[in-house]
N, C-alpha and C positions, 0 to 999 in steps of 0.2 A: 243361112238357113231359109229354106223357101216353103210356105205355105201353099197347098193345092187346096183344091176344091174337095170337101171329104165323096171317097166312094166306098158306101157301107159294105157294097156285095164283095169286092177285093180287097179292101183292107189297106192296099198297097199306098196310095196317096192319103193313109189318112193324117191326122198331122202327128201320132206318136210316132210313126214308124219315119217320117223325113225326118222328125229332132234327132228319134234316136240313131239314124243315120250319120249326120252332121257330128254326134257327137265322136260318131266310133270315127270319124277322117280325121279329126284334130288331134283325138289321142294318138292313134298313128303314126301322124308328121310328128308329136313328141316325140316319143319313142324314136323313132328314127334318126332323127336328128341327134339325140342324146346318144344309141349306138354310134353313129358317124363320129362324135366328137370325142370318146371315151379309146376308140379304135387308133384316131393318130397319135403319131409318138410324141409330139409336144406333149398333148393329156395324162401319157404316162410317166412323166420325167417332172418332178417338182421347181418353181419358177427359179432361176440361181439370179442372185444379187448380183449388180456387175459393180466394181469398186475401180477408183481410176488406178491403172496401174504405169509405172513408170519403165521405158523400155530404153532408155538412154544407156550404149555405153556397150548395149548386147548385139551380136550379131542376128541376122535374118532366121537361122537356123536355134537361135538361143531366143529371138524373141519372145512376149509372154503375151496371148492374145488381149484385149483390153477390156474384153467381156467376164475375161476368166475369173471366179469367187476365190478372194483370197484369205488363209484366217488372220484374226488379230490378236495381235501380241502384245499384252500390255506388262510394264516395268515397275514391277514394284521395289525394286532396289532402291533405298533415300541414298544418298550422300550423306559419310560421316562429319558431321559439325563439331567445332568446336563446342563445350557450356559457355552459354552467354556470361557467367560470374568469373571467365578465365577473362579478367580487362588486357594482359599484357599481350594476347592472340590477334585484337586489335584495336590497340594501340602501335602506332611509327614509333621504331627506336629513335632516343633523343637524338641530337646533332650533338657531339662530341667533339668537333674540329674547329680550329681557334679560327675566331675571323680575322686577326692580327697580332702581329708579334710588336713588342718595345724592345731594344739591345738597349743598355743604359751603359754606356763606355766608364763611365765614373763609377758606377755599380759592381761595375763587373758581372753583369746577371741579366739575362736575359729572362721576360715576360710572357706568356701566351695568355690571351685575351678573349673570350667569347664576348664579344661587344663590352659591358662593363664588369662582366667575371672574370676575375685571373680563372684559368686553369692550371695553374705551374708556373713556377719560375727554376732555372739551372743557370747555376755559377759557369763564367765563360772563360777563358783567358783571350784577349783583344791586338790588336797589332801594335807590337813596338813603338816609338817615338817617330824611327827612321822609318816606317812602312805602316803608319798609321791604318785601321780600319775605319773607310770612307762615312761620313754622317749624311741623315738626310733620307730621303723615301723611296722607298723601292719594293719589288714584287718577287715574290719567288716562281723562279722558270725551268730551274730543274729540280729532281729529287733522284736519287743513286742508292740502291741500295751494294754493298760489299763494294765498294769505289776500287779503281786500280791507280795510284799514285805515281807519278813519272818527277823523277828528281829537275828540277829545270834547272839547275845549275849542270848538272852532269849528265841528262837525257837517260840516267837511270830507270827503268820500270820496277815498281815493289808491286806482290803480290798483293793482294785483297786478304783484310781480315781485321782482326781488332791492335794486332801489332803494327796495322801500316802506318803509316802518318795522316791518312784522311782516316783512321778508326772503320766503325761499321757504317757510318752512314753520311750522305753528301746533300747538302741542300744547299743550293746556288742561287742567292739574289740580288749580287753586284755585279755587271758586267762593267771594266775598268780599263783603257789604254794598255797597262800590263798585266791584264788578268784579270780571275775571273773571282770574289769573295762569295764566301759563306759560310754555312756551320757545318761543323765533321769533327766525328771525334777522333781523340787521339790516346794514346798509348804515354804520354807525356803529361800524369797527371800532376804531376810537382809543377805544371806551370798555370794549371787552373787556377783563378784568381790572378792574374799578372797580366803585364803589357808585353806579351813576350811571340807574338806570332807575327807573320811581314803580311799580316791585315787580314788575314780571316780571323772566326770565332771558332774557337777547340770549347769541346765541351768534352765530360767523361762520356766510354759509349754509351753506360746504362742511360746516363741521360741524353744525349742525342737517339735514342733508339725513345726514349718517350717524345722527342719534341718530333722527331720526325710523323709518331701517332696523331700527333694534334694538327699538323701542315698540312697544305695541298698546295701544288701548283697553280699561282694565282693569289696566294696568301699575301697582303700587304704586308711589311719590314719597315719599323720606322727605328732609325737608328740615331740615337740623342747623345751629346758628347757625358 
């Protein structure tokens, strides 16, 4: 804004009329300005949030641009829990499987042992005089369940079941020059309790069907005369 010299007889230079001048140009350029900026299309389109978006995986024509405002979705679904006062949801089932067997040949009855707990004992019958079952330590390396039976004197095969000669079940822990010892039951219970097998251990099935519950392959066999 510029100051002239006043001229009383025109009026024009005097200094109300340059203020008020000065002031109508500024308002002006506001206004102007303010139409200018209201008129483009950014002004009339509200500002969009850009969110990172992920485009892996889509093609060119599926892409999703990486400006573009996406909504958000929130999950309120919990996952059902267990009650904390239910202890046996987490707690580990115990161990239930013996960490060693004892055969006691004099006994006639075999052991199963969780370190210093019996879990069981089953009457056995043991090998003859003439075909003794072997004493001494060993491991279990097989387990069979419905065993198929081959006559070795006559190359016979008998089917699987509780009337075969190996019973329902086969567990193998002697490997021996003529063969192979273990426990399997048998259909021959009038010989449970006696020295009457050519060196494996018969046991009734119901109970070889529990000892074999408590074994695993790798189960220590200490067999005491």
């Amino acid at each position: 804004m510029h100051w002239n010299q006043p001229d009383w007889r025109s009026g024009r230079n005097s200094p109300r009329w340059t203020r008020s001048r000065g002031c109508r140009g500024i308002a002006s350029a506001l206004v102007m300005g303010a139409i200018a900026l209201l008129s483009s299309p950014a002004a009339s389109q509200p500002a969009a949030e850009a969110y990172p978006v992920s485009t892996s995986g889509l093609t060119s024509s599926q892409a999703i641009p990486a400006a573009a405002p996406l909504p958000i979705y929130y999950n309120t679904t919990l996952p059902e829990l267990p009650p904390l006062w239910d202890v046996e949801q987490f707690t580990p089932a115990p161990r239930t499987k013996a960490t060693h067997l004892v055969l006691s040949i004099s006994q006639r009855r075999v052991f199963a042992y969780q370190y210093d707990t019996m879990l069981g004992s089953f009457p056995v019958a043991v090998g003859k005089p003439s075909t003794p079952t072997p004493t001494g330590e060993f491991t279990i390396f097989e387990m069979i369940e419905d065993p198929t039976w081959q006559n070795p004197w006559t190359g016979e095969i008998r089917q699987p079941g509780a009337d075969s000669a190996l019973g329902l079940r086969w567990i193998g822990f002697a490997e021996l020059p003529n063969g192979v010892i273990g426990f399997h039951g048998t259909p021959t219970v009038s010989s449970i309790g006696q020295a009457a097998s050519n060196g494996c251990v018969r046991l009734r099935n119901e109970d070889v069907l529990a000892l074999y519950a408590l074994v695993e392959v790798g189960t220590p066999v200490r067999v005491e005369p």
